[in-house]
C-alpha angles and dihedrals in degrees: 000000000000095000096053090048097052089048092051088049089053093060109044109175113147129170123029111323127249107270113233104018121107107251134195107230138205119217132196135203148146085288095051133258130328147168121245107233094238144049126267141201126217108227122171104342092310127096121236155188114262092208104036106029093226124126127264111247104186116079112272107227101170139007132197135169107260127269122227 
């Protein structure tokens, strides 16, 4: 449980995200938390994928603007 709670702490967006801006996300699921390997964006309440287009379909547990 550590490990999920350092990550959460790594990526501290609270409240809604800033539309238009690619983000770094955080994902849970049964197996624990992870990164997606690439940046999103947030559009009209959905979460997506800042190269494709398409929707996240995984639950977005954190947010944070990317680190070079």
């Amino acid at each position: 449980m550590a490990t999920r709670e350092r990550r959460l702490a790594e990526f501290d967006g609270s409240g809604e995200p800033p539309p238009d801006l690619p983000l770094q996300v955080l994902c849970e699921d049964h197996s624990g938390t992870y990164q997606l390997p690439f940046a999103c964006r947030w559009v009209d309440g959905e979460w997506r994928n800042e190269e494709s287009g398409g929707k996240v379909e995984a639950i977005v547990v954190g947010w944070r603007l990317p680190r070079h």
